[in-house]
C-alpha positions as CSV (number, residue, x, y, z in Angstrom):
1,X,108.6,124.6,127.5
2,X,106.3,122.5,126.1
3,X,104.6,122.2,122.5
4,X,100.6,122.1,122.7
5,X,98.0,121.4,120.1
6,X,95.2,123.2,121.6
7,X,91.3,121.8,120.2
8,X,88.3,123.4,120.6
9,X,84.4,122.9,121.3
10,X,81.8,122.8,118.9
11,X,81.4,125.9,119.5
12,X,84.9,127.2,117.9
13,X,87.5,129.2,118.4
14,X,85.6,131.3,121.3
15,X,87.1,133.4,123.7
16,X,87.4,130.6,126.1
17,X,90.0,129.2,123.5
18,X,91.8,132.5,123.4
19,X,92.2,132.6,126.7
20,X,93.5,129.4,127.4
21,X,96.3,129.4,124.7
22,X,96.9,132.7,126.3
23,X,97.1,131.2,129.8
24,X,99.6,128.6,128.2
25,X,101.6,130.6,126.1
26,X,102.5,133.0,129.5
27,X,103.4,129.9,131.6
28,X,106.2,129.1,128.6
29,X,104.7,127.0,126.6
30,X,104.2,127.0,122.6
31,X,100.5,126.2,121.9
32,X,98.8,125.6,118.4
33,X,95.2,126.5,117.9
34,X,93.9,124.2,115.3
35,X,91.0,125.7,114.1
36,X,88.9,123.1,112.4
37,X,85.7,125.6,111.5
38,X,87.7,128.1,109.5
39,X,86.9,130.7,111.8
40,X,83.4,130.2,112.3
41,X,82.0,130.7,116.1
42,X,78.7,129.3,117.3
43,X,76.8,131.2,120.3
44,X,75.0,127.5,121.5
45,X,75.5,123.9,121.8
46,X,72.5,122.7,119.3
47,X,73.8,124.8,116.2
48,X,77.3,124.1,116.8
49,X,76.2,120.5,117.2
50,X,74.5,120.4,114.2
51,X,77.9,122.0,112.3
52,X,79.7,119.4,113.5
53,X,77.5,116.6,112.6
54,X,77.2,118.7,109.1
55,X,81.4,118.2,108.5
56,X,81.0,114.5,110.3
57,X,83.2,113.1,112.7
58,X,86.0,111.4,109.9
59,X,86.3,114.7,108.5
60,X,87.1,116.4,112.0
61,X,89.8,113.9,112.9
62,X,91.4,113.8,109.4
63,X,91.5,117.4,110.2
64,X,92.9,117.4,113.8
65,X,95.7,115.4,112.4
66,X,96.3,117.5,109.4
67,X,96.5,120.4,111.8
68,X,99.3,119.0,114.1
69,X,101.2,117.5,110.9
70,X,104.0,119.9,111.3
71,X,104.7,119.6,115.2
72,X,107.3,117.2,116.6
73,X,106.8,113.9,117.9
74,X,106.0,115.1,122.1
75,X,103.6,117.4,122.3
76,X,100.8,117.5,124.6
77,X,97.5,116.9,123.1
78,X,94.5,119.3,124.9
79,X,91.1,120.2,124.2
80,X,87.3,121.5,125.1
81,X,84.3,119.3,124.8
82,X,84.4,118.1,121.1
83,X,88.0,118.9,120.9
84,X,89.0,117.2,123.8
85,X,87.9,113.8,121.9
86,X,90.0,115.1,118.9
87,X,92.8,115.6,121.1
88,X,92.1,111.9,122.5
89,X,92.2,110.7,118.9
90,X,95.3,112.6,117.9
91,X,97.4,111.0,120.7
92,X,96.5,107.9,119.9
93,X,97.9,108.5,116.2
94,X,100.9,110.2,116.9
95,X,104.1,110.1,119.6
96,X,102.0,112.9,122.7
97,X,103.8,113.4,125.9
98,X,100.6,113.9,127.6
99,X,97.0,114.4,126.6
100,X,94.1,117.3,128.7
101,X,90.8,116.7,128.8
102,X,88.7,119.9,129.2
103,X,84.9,118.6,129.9
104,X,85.1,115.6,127.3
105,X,86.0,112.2,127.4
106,X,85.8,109.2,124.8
107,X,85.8,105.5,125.4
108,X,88.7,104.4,122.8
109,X,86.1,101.9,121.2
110,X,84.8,105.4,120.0
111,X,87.6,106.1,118.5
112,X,88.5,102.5,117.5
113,X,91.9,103.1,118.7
114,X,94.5,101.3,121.8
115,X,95.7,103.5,124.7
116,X,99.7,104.4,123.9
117,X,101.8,103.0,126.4
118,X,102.2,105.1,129.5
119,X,100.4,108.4,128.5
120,X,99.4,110.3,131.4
121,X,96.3,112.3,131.1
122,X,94.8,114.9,133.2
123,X,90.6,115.0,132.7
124,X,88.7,118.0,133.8
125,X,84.6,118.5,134.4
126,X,82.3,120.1,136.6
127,X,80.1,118.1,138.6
128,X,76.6,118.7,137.1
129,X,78.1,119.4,133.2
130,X,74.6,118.5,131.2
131,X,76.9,116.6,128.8
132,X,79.0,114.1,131.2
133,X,79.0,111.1,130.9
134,X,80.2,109.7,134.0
135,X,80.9,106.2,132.0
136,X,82.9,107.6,129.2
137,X,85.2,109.1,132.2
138,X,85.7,106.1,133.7
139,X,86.4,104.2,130.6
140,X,89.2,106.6,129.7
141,X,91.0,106.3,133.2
142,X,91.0,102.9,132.9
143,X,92.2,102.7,129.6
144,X,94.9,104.5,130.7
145,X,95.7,103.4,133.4
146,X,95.8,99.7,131.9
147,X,98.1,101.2,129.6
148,X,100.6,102.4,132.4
149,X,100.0,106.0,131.8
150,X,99.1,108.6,135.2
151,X,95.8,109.6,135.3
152,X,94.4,112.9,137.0
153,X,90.8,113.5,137.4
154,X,89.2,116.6,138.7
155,X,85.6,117.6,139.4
156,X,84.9,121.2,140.0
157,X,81.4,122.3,141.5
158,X,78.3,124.0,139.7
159,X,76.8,123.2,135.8
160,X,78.9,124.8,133.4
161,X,80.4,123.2,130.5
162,X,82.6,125.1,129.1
163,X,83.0,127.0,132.5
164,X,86.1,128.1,132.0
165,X,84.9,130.8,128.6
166,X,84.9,134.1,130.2
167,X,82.3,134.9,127.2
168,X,79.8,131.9,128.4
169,X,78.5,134.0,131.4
170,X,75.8,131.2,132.6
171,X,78.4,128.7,132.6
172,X,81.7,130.7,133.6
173,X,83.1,130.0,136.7
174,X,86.0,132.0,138.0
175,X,87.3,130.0,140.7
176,X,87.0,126.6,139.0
177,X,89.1,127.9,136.1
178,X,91.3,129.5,138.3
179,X,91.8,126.2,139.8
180,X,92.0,124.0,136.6
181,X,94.9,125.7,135.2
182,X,96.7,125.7,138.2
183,X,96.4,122.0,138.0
184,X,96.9,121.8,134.1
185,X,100.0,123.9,134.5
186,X,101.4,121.7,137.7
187,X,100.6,118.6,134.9
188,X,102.6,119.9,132.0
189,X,105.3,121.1,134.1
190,X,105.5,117.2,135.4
191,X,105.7,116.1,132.7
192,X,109.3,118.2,131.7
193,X,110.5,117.2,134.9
């Protein structure tokens, strides 16, 4: 079993969330949801955007770190989109076994931060995701791998960026999700091995 902190889009807690920590939680593994919005969901990119540009980025990552305060040293760091660049900066402030990056990727000079020594990651996207930046990917593997850690990256077909949210219907995509949690779930259980 593994511990997860589990961040989301800018979007919020959607169902997409849900269902992953579901997905998680009924492979063995004890996953956090940190909530950052208080609840509040957003139906499209521009207003959830805007929310997070409202709260500002030091805000957000004082508050990914205040929401994984009370797990242990070792967990796995994962999130969507925006959250996956708060789960980038929380594992680069605390002791992660291993970080998932679900359609997002930040260069550390973003984040002002150093790769930690050997963390493996495991970066997710589909092909034609309006918001992928194919530089920021690149960046990241490199930075890992420079820092010793295993480095998985997966492109899935189609558009969708959040194409795992059952709720997004132009951007779901059954089979890719079906295939990147059989991947994220081969990756966690690697890294228990």
């Amino acid at each position: 079993m593994t511990s997860i902190a589990l961040f989301h889009s800018a979007l919020g807690v959607r169902p997409g969330i849900s269902d992953a920590a579901e997905r998680l939680r009924a492979a063995g593994h004890q996953v956090s949801v940190v909530d950052q919005y208080d609840g509040l969901v957003f139906d499209d990119y521009a207003t959830g955007s805007a929310h997070t540009d409202q709260i500002g980025f030091p805000a957000l990552m004082q508050a990914a770190l205040d929401g994984v305060a009370e797990l242990p040293d070792g967990f796995v760091a994962a999130g969507f989109s925006n959250g996956a660049g708060m789960a980038e900066y929380v594992a680069t402030r605390r002791r992660c076994a291993g970080l998932l990056l679900f359609s997002g990727a930040l260069p550390l000079d973003v984040l002002g931060a150093a790769w930690p020594t050997g963390l493996p990651v495991q970066i997710h996207y589909s092909l034609d995701d309006p918001f992928r930046r194919q530089e920021w990917i690149d960046a990241v593997a490199s930075d890992a791998t420079r820092g010793g850690g295993r480095v998985e990256t997966f492109d899935y077909p189609g558009t969708g960026h959040l194409f795992t949210d059952p709720s997004l219907p132009t951007e779901y995509d059954p089979a890719a999700t079906e295939l990147l949690w059989q991947r994220a779930l081969a990756f966690l259980h690697d890294l228990t091995d």
